[in-house]
Jmol script that loads the backbone (N, CA, C; Angstrom):
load data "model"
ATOM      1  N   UNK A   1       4.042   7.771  -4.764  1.00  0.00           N
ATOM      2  CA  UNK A   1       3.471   6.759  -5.614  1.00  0.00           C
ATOM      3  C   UNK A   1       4.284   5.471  -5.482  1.00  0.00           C
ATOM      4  N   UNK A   2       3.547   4.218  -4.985  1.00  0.00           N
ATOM      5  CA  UNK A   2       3.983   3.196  -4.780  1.00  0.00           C
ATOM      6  C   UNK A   2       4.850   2.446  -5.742  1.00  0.00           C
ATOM      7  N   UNK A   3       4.374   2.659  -6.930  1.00  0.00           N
ATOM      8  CA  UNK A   3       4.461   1.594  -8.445  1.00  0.00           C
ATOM      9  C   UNK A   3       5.337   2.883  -9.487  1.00  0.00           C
ATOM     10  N   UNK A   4       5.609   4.015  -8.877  1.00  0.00           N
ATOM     11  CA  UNK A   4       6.102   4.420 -10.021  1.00  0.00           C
ATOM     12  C   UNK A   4       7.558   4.384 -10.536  1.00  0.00           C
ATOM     13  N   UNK A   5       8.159   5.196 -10.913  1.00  0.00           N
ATOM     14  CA  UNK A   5       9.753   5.020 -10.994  1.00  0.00           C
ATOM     15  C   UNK A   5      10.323   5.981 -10.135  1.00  0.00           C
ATOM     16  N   UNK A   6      11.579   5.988  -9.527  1.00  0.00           N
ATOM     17  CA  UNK A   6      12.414   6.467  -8.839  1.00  0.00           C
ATOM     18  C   UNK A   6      12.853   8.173  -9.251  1.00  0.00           C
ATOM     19  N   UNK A   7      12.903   7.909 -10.640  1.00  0.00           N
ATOM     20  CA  UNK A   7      13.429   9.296 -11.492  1.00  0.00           C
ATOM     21  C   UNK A   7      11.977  10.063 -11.473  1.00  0.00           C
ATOM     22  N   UNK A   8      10.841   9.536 -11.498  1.00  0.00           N
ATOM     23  CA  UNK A   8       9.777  10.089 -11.737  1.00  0.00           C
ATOM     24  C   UNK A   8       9.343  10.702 -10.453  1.00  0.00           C
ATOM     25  N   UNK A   9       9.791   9.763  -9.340  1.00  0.00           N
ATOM     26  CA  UNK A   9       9.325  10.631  -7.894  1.00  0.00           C
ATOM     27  C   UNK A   9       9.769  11.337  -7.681  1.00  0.00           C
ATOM     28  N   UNK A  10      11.282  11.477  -7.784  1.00  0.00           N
ATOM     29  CA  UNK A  10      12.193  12.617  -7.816  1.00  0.00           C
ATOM     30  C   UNK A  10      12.371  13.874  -8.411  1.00  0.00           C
ATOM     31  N   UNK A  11      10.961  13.895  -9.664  1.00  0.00           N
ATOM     32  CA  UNK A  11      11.124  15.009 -10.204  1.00  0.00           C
ATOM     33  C   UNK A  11       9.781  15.644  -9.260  1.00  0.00           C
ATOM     34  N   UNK A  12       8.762  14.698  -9.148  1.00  0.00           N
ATOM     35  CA  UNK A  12       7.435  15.432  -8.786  1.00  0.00           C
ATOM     36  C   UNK A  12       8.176  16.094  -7.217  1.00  0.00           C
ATOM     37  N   UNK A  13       9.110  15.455  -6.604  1.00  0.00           N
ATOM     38  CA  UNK A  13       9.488  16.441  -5.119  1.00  0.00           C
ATOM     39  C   UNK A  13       9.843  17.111  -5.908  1.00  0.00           C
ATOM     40  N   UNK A  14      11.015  17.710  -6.906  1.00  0.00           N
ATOM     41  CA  UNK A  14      11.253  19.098  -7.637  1.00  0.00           C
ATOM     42  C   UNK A  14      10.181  19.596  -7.424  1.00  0.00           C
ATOM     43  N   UNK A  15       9.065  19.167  -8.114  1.00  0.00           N
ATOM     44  CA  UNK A  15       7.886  20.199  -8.534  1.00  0.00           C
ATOM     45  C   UNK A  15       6.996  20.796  -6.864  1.00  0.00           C
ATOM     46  N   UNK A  16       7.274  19.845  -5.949  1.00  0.00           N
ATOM     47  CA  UNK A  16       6.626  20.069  -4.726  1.00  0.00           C
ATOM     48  C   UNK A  16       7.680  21.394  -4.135  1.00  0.00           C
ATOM     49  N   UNK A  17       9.403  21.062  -4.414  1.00  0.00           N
ATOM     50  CA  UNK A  17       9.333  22.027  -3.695  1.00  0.00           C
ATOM     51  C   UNK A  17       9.448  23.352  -4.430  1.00  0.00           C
ATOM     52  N   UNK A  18       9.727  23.296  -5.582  1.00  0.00           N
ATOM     53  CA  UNK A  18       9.367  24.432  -5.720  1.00  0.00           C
ATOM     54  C   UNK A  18       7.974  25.401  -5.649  1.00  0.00           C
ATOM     55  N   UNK A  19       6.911  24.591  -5.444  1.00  0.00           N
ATOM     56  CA  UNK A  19       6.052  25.156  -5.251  1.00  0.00           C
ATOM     57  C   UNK A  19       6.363  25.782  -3.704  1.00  0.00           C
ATOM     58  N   UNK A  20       6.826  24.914  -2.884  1.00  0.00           N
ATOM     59  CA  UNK A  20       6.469  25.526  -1.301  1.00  0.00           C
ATOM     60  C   UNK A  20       7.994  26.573  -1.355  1.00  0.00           C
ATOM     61  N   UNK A  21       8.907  26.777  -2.654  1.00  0.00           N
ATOM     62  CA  UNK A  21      10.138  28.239  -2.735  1.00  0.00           C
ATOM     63  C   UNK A  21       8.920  29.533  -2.808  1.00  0.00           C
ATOM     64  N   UNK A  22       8.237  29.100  -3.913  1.00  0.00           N
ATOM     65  CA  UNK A  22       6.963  30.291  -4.442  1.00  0.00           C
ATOM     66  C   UNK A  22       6.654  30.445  -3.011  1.00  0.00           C
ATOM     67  N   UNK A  23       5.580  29.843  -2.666  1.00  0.00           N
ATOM     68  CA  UNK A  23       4.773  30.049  -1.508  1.00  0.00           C
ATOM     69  C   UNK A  23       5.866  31.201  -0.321  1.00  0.00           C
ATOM     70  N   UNK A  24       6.895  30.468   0.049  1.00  0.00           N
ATOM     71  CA  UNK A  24       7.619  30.911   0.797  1.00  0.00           C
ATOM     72  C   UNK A  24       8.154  31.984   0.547  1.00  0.00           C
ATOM     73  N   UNK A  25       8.745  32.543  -0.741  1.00  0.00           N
ATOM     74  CA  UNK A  25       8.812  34.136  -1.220  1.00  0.00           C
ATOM     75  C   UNK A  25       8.012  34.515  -1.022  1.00  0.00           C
ATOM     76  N   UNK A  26       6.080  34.621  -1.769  1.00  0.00           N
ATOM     77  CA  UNK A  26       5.740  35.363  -1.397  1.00  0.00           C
ATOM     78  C   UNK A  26       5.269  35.761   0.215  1.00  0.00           C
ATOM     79  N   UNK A  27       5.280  35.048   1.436  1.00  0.00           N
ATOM     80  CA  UNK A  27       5.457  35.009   2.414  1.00  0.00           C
ATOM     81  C   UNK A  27       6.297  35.964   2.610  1.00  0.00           C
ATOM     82  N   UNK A  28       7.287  35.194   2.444  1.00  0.00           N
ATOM     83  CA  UNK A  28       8.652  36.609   2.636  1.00  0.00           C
ATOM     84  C   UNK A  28       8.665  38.078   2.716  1.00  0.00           C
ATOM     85  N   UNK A  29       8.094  38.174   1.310  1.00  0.00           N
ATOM     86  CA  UNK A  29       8.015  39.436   0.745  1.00  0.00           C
ATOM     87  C   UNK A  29       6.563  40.019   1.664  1.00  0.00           C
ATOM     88  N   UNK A  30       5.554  39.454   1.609  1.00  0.00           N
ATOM     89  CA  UNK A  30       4.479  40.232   2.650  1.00  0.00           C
ATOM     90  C   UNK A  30       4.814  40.451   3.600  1.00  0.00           C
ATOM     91  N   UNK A  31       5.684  39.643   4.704  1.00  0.00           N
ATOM     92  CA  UNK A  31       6.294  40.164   5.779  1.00  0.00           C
ATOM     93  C   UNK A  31       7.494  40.808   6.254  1.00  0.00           C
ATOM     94  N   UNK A  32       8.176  41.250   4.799  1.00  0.00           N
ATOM     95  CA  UNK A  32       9.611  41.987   5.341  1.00  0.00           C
ATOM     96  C   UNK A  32       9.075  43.182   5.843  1.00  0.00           C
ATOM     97  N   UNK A  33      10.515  43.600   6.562  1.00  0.00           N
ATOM     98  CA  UNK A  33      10.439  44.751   6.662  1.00  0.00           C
ATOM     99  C   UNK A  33      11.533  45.698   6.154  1.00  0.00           C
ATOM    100  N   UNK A  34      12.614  45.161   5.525  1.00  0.00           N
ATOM    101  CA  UNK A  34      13.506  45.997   4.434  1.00  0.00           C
ATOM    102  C   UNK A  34      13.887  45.558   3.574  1.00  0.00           C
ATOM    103  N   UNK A  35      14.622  46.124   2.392  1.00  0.00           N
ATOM    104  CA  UNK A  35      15.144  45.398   1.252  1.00  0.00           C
ATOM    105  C   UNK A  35      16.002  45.031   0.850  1.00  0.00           C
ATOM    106  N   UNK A  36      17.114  44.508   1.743  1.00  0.00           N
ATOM    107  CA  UNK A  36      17.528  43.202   1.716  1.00  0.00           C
ATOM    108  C   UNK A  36      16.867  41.991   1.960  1.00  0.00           C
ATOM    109  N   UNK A  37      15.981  41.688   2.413  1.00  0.00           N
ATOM    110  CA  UNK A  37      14.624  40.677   2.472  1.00  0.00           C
ATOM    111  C   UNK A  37      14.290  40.276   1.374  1.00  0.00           C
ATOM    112  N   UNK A  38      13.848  41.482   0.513  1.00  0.00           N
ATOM    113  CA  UNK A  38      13.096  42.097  -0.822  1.00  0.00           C
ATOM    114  C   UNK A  38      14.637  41.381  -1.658  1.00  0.00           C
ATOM    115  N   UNK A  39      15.552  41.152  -1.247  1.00  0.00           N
ATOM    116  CA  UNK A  39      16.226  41.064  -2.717  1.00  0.00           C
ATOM    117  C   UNK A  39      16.595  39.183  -2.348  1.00  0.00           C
ATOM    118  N   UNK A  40      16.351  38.938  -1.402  1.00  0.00           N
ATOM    119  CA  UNK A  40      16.540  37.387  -0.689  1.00  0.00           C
ATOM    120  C   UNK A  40      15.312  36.723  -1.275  1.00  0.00           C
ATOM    121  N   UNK A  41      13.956  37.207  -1.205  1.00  0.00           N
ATOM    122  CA  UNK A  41      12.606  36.598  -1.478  1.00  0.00           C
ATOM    123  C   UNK A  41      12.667  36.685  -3.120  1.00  0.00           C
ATOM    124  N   UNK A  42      13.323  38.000  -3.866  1.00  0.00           N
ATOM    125  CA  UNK A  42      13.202  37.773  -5.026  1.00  0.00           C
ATOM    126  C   UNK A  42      14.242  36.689  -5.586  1.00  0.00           C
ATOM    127  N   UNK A  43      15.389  36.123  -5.187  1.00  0.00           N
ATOM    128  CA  UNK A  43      16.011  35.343  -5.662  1.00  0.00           C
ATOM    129  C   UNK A  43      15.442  34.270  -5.045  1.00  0.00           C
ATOM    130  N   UNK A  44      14.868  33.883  -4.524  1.00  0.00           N
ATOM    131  CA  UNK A  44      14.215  32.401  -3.757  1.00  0.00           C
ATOM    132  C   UNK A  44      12.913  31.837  -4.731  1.00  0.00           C
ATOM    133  N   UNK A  45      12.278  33.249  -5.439  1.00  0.00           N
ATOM    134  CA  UNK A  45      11.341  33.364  -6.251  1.00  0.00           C
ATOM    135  C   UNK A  45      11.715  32.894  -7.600  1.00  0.00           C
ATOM    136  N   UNK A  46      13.147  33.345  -8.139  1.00  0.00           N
ATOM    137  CA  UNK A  46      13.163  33.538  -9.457  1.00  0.00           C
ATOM    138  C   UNK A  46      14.200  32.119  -9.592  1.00  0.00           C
ATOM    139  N   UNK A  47      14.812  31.486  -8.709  1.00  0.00           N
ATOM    140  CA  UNK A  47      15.238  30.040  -8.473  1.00  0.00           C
ATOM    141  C   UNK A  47      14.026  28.961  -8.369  1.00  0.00           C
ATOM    142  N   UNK A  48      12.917  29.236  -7.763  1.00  0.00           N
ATOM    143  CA  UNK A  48      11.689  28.201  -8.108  1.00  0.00           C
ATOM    144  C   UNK A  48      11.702  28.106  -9.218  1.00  0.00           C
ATOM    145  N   UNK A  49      11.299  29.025  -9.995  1.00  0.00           N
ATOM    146  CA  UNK A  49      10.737  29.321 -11.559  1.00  0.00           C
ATOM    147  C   UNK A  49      11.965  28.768 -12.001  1.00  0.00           C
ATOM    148  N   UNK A  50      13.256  28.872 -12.101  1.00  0.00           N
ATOM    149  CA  UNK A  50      14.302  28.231 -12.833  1.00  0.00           C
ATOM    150  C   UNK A  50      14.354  27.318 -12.789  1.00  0.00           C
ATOM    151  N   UNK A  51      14.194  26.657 -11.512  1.00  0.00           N
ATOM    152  CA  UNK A  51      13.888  24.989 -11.266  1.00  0.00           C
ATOM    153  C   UNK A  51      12.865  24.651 -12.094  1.00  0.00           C
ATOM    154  N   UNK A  52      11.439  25.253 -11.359  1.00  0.00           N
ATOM    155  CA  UNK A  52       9.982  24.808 -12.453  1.00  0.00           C
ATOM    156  C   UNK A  52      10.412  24.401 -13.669  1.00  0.00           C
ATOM    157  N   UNK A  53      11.257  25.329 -14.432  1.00  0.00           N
ATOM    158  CA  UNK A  53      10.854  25.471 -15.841  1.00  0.00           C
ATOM    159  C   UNK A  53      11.728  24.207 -16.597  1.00  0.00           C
ATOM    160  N   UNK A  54      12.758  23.666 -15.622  1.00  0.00           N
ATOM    161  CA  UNK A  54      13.844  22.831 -15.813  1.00  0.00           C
ATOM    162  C   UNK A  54      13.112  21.514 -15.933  1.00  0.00           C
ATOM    163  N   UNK A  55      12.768  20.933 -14.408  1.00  0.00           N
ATOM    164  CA  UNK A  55      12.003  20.032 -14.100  1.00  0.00           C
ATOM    165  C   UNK A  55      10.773  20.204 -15.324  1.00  0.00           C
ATOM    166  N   UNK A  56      10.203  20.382 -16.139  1.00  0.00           N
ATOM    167  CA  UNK A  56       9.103  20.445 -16.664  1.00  0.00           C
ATOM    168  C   UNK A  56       9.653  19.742 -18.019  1.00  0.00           C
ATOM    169  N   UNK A  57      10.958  20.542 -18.137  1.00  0.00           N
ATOM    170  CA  UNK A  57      11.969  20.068 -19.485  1.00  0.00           C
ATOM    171  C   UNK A  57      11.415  18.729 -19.490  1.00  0.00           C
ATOM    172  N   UNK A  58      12.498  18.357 -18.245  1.00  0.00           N
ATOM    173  CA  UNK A  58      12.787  16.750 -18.006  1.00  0.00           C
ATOM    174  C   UNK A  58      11.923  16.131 -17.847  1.00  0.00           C
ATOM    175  N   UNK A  59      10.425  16.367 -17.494  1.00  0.00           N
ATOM    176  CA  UNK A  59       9.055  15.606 -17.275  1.00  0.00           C
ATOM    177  C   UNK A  59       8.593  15.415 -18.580  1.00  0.00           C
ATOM    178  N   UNK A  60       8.963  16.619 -19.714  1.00  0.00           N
ATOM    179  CA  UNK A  60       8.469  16.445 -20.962  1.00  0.00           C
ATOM    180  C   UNK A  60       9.761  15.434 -21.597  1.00  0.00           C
ATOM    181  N   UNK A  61      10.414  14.965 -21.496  1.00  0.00           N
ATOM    182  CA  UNK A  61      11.880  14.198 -22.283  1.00  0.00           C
ATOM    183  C   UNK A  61      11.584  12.993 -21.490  1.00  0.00           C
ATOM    184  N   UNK A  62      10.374  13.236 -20.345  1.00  0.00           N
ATOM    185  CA  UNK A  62      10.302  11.694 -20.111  1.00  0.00           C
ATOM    186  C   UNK A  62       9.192  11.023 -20.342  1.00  0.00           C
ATOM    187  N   UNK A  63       8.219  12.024 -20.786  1.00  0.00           N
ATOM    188  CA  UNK A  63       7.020  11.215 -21.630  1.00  0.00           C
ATOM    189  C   UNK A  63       7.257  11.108 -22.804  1.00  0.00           C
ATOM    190  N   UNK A  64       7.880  11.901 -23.436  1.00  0.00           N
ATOM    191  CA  UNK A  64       8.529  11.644 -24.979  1.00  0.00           C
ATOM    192  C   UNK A  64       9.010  10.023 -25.183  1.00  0.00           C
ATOM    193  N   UNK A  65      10.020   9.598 -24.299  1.00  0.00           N
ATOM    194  CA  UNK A  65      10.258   8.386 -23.622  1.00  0.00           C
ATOM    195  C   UNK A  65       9.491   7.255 -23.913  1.00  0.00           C
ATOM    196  N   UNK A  66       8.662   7.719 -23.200  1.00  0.00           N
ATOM    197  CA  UNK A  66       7.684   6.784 -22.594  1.00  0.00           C
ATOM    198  C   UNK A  66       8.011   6.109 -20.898  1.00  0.00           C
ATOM    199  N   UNK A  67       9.041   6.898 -20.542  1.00  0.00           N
ATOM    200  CA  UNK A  67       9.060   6.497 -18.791  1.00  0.00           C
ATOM    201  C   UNK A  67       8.766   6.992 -18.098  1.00  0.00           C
ATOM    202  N   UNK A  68       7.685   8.227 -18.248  1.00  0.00           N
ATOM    203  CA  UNK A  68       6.982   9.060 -17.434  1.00  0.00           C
ATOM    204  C   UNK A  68       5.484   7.914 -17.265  1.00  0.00           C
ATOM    205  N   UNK A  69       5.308   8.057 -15.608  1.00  0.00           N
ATOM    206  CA  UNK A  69       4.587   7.182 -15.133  1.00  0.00           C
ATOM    207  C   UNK A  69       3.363   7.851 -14.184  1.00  0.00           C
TER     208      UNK A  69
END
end "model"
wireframe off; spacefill off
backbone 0.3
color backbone group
């Protein structure tokens, strides 16, 4: 986004990549073939979601604001 703020682009890449951590666990996990894989894809999984849930904080503390754009 051309016009928006700096802090604001920076969170939506958070949100991009954690979407493509998800994506990429479950990838992972459909194609292992043992479980050490299985315990690599589940922490790659459960670090998106920790991120997600973080970044969402801070998206909500920035419309509260009013500098969410």
């Amino acid at each position: 986004m051309a016009d928006s703020k700096p802090q604001n682009d920076n969170l939506r890449r958070v949100f991009e990549l954690t979407r493509e951590m998800l994506a990429l666990a479950d990838e992972g996990d459909r194609d292992r073939r043992d479980d050490s894989c299985a315990i690599l894809y589940g922490i790659l999984r459960d670090a998106g979601y920790q991120l997600r849930k973080l970044a969402t904080k801070e998206k909500q503390r920035h419309q509260t604001t009013g500098t969410w754009d």
